[in-house]
C-alpha positions as CSV (number, residue, x, y, z in Angstrom):
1,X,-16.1,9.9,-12.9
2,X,-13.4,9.3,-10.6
3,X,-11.0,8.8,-14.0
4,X,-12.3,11.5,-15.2
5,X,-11.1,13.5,-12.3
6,X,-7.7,11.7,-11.6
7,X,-7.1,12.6,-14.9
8,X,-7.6,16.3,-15.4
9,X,-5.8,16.2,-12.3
10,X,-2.6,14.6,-14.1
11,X,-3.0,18.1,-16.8
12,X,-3.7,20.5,-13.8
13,X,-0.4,19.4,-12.3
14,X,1.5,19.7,-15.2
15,X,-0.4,23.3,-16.1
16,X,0.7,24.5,-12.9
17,X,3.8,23.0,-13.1
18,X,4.7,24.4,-16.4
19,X,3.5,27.4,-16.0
20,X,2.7,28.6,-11.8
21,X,1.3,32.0,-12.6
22,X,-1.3,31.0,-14.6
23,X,-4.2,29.0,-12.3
24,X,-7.4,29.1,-14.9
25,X,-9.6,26.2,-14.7
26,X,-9.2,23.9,-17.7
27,X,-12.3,25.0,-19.3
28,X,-11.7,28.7,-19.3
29,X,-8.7,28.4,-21.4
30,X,-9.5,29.7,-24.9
31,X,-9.4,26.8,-27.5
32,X,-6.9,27.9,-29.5
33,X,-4.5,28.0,-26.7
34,X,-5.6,25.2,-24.9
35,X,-5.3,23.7,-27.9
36,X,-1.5,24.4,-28.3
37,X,-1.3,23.5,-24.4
38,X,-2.5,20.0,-24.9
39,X,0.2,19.6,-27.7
40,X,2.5,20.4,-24.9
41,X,1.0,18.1,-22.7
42,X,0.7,14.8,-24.8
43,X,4.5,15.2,-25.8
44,X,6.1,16.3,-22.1
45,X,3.8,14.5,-19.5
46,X,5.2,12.4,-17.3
47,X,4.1,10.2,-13.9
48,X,5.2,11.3,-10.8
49,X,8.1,8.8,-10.9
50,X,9.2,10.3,-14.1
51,X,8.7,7.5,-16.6
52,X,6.6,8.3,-20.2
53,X,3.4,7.3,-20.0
54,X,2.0,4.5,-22.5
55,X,0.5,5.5,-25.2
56,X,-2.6,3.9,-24.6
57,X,-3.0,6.0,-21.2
58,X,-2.8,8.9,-22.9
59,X,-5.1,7.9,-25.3
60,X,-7.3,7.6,-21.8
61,X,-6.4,10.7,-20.8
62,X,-7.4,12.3,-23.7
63,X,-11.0,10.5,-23.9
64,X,-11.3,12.2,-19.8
65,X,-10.2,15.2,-20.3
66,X,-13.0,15.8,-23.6
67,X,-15.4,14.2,-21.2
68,X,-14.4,16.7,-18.8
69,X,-14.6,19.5,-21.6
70,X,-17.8,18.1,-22.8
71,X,-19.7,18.3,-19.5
72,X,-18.7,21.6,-18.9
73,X,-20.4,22.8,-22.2
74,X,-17.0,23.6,-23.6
């Protein structure tokens, strides 16, 4: 659980990064543009210190943040 969280913390940072006006929770995000906001995501994401992220973390990231998704009854 504590993935889980860390990591839709990693896309709540970026979503509020990317775009501050717009706070919704992950799960009230319509699919289709959630959907096109992940896209964004997986290809601009980076740590904190700025490096990319390996491939197989955001393969992990991924698997969270449907877990995430999944428990809310999205």
């Amino acid at each position: 659980m504590t993935k889980t969280k860390s990591d839709v913390g990693i896309f709540t940072h970026w979503f509020s990064e990317t775009l501050p006006a717009d706070n919704r929770n992950l799960e009230n995000i319509p699919p289709a543009q959630l959907n096109s906001f992940l896209r964004s995501f997986y290809r601009t994401v980076k740590k904190l210190n700025g490096e990319e992220y390996e491939p197989d973390s955001l393969c992990s990231i991924k698997n969270s943040l449907d877990r995430y998704l999944n428990e809310k009854g999205y």
